[in-house]
PATORZA-594508 format. One record per atom (N, C-alpha, C): residue in one letter; x, y, z; residue number from 1. Coordinates in Angstrom, 3 decimals, decimal comma, always signed. Layout:
REM PATORZA-594508
{'a'; {X; Y; Z}; NUM} ...
***
This chain:
REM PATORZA-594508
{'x'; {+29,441; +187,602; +76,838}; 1} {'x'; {+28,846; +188,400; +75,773}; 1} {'x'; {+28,268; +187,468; +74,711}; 1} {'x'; {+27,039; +187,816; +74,444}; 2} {'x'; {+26,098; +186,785; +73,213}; 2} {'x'; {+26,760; +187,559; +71,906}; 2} {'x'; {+27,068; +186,112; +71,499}; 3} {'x'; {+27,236; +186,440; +69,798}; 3} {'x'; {+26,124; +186,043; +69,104}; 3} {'x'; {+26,089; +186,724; +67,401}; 4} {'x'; {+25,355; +186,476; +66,724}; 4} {'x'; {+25,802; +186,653; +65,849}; 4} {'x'; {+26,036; +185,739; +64,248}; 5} {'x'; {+26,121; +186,154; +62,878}; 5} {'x'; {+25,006; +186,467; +62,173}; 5} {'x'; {+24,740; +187,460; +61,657}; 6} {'x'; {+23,589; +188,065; +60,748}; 6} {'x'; {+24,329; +188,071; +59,259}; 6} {'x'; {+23,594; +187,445; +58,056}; 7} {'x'; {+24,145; +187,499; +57,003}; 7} {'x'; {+22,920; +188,122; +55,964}; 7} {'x'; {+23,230; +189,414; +54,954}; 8} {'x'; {+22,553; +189,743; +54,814}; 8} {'x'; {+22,577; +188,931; +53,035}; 8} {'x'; {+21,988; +188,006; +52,305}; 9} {'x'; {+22,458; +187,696; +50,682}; 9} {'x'; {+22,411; +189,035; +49,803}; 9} {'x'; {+20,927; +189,810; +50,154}; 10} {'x'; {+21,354; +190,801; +48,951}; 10} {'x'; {+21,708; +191,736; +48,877}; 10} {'x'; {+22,602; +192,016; +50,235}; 11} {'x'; {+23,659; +192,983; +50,459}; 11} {'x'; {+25,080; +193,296; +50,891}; 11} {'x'; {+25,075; +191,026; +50,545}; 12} {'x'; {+26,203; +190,585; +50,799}; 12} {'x'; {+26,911; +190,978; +51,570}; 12} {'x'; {+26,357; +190,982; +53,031}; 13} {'x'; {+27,465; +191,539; +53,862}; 13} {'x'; {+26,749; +190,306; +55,222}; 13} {'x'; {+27,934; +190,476; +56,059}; 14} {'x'; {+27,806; +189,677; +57,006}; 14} {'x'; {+28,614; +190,584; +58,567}; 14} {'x'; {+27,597; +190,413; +59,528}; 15} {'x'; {+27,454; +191,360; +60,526}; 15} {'x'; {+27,360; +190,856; +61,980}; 15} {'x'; {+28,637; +190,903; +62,484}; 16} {'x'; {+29,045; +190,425; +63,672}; 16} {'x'; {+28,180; +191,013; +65,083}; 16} {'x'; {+27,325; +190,430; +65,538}; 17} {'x'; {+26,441; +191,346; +66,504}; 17} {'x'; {+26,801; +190,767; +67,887}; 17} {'x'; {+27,269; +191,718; +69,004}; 18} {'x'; {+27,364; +191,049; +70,555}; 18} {'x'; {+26,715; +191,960; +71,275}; 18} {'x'; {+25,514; +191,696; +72,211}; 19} {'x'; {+25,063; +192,470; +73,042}; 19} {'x'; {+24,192; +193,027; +72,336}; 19} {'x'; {+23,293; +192,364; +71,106}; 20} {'x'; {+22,554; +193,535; +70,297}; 20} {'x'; {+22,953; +194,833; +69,704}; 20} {'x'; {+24,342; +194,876; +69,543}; 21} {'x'; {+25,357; +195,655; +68,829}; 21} {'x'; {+26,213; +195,194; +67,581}; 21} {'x'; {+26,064; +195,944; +66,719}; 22} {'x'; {+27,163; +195,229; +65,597}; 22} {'x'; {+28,341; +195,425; +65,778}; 22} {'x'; {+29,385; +194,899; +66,104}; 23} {'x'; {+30,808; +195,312; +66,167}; 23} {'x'; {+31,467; +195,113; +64,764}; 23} {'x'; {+31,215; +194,064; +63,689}; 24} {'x'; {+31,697; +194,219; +62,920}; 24} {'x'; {+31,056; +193,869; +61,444}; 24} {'x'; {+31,157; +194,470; +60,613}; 25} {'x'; {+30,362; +193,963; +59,595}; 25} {'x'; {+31,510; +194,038; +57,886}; 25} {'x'; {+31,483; +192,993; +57,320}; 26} {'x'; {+32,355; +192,368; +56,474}; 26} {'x'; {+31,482; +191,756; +55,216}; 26} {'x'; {+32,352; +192,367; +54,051}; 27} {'x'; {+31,650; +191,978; +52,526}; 27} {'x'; {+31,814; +190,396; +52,569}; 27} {'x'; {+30,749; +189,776; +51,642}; 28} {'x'; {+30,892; +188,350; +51,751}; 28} {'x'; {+30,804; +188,122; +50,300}; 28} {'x'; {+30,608; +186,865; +49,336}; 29} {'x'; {+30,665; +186,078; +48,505}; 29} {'x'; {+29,461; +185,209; +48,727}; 29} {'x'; {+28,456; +185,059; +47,942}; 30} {'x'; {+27,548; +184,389; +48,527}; 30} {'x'; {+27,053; +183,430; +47,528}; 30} {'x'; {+26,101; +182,421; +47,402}; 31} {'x'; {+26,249; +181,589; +46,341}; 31} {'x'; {+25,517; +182,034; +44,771}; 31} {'x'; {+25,833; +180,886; +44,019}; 32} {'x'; {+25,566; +181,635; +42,694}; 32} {'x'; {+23,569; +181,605; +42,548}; 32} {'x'; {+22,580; +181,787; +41,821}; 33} {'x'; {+21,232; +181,689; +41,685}; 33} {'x'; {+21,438; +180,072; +41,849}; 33} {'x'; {+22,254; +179,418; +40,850}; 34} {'x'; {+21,758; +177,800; +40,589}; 34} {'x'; {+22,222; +176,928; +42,234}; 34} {'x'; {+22,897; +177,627; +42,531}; 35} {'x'; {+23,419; +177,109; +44,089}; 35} {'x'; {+23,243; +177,983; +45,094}; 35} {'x'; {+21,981; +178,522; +45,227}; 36} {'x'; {+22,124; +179,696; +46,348}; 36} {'x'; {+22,401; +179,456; +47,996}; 36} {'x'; {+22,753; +180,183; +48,531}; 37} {'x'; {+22,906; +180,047; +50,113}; 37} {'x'; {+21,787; +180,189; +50,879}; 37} {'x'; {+21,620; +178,640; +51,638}; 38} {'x'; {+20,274; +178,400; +52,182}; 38} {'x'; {+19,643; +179,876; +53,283}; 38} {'x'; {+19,076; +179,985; +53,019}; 39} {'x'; {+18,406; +181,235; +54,390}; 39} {'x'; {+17,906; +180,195; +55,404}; 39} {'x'; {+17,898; +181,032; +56,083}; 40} {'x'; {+17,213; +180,735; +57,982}; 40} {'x'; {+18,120; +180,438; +58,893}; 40} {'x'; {+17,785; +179,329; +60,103}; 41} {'x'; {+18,938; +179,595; +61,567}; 41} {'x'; {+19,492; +178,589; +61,408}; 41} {'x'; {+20,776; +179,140; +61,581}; 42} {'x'; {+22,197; +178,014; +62,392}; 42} {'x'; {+22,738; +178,232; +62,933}; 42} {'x'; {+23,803; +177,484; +63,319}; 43} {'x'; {+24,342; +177,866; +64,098}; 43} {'x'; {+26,547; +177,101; +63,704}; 43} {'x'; {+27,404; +177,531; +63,913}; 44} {'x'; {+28,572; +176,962; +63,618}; 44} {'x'; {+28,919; +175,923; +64,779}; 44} {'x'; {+29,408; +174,959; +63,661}; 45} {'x'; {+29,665; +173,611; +64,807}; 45} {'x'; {+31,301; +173,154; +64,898}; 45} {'x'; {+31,770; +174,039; +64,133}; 46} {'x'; {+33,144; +173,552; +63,868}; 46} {'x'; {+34,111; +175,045; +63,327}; 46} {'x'; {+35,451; +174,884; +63,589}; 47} {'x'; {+36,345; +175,688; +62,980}; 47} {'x'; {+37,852; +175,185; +62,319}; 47} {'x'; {+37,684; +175,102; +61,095}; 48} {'x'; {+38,853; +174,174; +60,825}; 48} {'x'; {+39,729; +175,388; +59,713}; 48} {'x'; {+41,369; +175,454; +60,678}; 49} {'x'; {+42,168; +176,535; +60,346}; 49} {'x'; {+43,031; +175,547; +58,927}; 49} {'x'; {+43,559; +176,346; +57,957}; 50} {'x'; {+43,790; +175,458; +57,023}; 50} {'x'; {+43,199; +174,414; +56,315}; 50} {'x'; {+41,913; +174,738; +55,437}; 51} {'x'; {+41,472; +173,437; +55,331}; 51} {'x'; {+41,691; +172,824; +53,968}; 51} {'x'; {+42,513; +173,481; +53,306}; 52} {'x'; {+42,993; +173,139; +51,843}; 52} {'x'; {+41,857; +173,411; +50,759}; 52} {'x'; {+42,154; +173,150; +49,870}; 53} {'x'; {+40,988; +173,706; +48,524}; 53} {'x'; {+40,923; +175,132; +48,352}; 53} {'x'; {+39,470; +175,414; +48,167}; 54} {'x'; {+39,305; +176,771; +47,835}; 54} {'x'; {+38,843; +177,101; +48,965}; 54} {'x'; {+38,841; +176,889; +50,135}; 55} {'x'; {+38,889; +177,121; +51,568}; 55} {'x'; {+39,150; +178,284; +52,065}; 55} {'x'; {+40,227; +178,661; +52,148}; 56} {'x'; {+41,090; +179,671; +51,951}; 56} {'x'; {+41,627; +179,222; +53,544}; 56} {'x'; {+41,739; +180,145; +54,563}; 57} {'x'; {+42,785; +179,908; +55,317}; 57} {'x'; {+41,707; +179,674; +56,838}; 57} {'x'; {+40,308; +179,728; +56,572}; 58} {'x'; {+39,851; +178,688; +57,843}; 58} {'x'; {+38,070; +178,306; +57,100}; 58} {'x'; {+37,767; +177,378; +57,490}; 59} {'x'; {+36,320; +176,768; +57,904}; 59} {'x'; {+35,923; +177,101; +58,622}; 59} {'x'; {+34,568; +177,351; +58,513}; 60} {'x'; {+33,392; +177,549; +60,002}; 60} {'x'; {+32,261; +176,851; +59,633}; 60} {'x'; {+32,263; +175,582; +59,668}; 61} {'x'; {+31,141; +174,546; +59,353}; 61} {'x'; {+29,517; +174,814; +60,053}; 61} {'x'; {+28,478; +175,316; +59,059}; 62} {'x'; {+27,497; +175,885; +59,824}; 62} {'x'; {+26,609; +173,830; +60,061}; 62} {'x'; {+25,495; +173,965; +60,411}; 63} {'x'; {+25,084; +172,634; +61,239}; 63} {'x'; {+23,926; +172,040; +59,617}; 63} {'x'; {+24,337; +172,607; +58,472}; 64} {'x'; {+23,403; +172,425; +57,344}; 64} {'x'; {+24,478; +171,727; +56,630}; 64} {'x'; {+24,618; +170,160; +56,467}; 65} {'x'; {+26,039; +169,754; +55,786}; 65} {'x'; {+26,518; +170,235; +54,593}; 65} {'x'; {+27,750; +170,547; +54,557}; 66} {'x'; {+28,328; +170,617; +53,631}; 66} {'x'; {+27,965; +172,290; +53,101}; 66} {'x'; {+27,408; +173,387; +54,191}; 67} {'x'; {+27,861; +174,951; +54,221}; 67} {'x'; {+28,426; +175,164; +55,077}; 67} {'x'; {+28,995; +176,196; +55,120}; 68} {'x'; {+29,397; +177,423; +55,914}; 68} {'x'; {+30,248; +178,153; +55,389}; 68} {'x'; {+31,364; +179,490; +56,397}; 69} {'x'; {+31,644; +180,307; +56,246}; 69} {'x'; {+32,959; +179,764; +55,983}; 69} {'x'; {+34,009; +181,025; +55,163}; 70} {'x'; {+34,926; +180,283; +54,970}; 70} {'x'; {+36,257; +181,398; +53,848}; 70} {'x'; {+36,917; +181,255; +54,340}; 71} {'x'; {+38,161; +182,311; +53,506}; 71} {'x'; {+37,991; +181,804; +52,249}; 71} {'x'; {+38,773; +182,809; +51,421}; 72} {'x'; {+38,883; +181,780; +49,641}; 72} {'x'; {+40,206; +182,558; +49,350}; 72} {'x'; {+40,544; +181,867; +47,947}; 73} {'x'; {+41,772; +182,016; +47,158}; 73} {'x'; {+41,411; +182,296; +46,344}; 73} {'x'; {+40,292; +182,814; +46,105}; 74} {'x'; {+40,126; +183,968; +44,977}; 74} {'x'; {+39,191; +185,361; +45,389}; 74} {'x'; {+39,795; +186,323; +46,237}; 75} {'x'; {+39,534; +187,427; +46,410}; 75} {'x'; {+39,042; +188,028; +45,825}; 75} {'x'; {+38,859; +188,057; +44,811}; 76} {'x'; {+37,904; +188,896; +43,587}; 76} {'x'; {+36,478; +188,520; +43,703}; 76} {'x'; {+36,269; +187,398; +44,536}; 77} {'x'; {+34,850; +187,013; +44,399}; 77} {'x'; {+34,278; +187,485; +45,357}; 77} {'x'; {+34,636; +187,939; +46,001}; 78} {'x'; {+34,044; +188,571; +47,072}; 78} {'x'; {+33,427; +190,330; +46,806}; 78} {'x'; {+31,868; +189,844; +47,299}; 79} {'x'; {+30,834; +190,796; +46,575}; 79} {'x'; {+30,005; +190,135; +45,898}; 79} {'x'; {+30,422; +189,081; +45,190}; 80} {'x'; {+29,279; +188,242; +44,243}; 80} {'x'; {+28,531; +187,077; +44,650}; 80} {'x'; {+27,888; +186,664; +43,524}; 81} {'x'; {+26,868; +185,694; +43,479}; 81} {'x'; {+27,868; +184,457; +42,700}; 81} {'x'; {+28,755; +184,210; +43,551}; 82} {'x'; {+29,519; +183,043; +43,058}; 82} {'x'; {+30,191; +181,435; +43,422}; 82} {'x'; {+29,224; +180,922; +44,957}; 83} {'x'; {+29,664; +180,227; +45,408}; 83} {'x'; {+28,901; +179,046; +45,330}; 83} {'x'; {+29,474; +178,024; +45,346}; 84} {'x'; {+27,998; +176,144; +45,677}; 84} {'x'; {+26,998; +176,756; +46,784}; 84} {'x'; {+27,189; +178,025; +47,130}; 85} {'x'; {+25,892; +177,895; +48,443}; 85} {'x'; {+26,900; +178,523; +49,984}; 85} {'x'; {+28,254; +178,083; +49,599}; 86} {'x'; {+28,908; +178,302; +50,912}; 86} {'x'; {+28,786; +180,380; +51,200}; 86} {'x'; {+29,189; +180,868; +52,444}; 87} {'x'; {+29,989; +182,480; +52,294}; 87} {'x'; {+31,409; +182,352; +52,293}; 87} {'x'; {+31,400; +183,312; +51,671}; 88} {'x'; {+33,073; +183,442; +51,234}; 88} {'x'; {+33,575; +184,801; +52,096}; 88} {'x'; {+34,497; +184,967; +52,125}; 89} {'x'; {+35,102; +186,046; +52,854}; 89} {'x'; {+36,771; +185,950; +52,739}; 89} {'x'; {+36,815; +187,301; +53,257}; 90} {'x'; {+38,796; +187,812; +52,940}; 90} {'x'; {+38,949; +186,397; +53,779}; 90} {'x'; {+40,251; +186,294; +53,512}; 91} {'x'; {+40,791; +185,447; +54,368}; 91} {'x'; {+41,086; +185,928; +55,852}; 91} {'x'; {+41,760; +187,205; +55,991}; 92} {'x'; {+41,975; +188,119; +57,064}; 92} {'x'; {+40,683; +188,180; +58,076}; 92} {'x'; {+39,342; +188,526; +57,018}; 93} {'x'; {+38,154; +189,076; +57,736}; 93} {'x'; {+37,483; +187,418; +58,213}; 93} {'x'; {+37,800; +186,169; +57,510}; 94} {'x'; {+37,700; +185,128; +58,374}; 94} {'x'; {+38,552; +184,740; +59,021}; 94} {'x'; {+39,891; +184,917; +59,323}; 95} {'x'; {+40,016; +184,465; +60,630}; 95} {'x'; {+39,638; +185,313; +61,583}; 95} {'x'; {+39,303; +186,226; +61,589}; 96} {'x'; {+39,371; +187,297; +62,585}; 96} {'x'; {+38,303; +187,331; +63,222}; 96} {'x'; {+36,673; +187,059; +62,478}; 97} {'x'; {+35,546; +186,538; +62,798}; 97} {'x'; {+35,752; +185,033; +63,552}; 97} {'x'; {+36,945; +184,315; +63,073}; 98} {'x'; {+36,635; +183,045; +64,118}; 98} {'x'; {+37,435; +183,086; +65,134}; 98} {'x'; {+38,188; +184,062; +65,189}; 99} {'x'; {+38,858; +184,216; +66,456}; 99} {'x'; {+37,892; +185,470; +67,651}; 99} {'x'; {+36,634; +185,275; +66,806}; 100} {'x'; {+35,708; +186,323; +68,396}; 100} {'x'; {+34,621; +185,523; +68,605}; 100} {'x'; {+34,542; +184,166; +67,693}; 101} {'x'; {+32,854; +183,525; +68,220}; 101} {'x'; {+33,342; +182,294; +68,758}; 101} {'x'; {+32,795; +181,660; +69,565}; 102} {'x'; {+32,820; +180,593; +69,720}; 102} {'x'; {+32,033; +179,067; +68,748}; 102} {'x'; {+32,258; +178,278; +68,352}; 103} {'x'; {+31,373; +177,304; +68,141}; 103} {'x'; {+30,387; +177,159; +69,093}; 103} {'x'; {+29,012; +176,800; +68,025}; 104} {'x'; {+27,683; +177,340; +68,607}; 104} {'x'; {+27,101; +178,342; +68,508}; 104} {'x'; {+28,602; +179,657; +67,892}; 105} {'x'; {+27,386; +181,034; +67,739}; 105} {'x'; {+26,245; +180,538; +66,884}; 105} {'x'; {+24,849; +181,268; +67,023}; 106} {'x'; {+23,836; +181,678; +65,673}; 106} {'x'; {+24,293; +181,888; +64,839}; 106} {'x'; {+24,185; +181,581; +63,324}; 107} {'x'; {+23,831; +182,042; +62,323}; 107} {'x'; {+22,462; +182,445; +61,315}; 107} {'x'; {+22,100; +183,658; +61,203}; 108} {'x'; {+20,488; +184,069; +60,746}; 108} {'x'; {+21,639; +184,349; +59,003}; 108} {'x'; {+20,574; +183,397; +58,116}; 109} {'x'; {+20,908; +183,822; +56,541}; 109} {'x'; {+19,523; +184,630; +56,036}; 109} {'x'; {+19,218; +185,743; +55,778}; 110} {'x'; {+18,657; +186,233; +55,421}; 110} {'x'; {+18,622; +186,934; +53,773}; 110} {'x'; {+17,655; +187,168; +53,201}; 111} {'x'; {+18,058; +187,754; +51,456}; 111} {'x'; {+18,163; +188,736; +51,702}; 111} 
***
């Protein structure tokens, strides 16, 4: 089954697609105006469970250094325009997204 991450910025949501189907779609955290989250294609090259900081409880290193997806320890931010550029997400709703893609899924960042 083909995966795909679709991220939408100005509707902050991020949308798990397999088979040209969405199976799941999850509020995100996205970056602030002065640090916004780059748009266009990637893809995840890495998954790192625990990664300390404001991390939250996994990494999903997209192939643009130093973004990607990623739990946080501050839950409240999620919905906003508040990150260096990275997505933020529950901690729950990221691991759960990295426990259905493989490294290598697509990522499309779209506004």
């Amino acid at each position: 089954m083909a995966s795909l991450i679709k991220i939408s910025l100005s509707r902050r949501l991020l949308f798990l697609i397999k088979d040209g189907k969405i199976v799941r779609t999850y509020p995100v955290g996205v970056g602030k105006t002065s640090t916004a989250t780059p748009t266009g294609s990637y893809h995840i090259v890495n998954k790192v469970p625990n990664p300390g900081g404001p991390f939250g409880a996994i990494w999903m290193g997209l192939n643009q250094p130093h973004y990607g997806i990623h739990g946080t320890n501050n839950p409240s931010s999620i919905g906003g325009e508040v990150s260096k550029g990275c997505v933020r997400m529950y901690n729950r709703d990221a691991l759960e997204l990295a426990g259905m893609i493989p490294v290598g899924t697509p990522v499309s960042i779209q506004n």
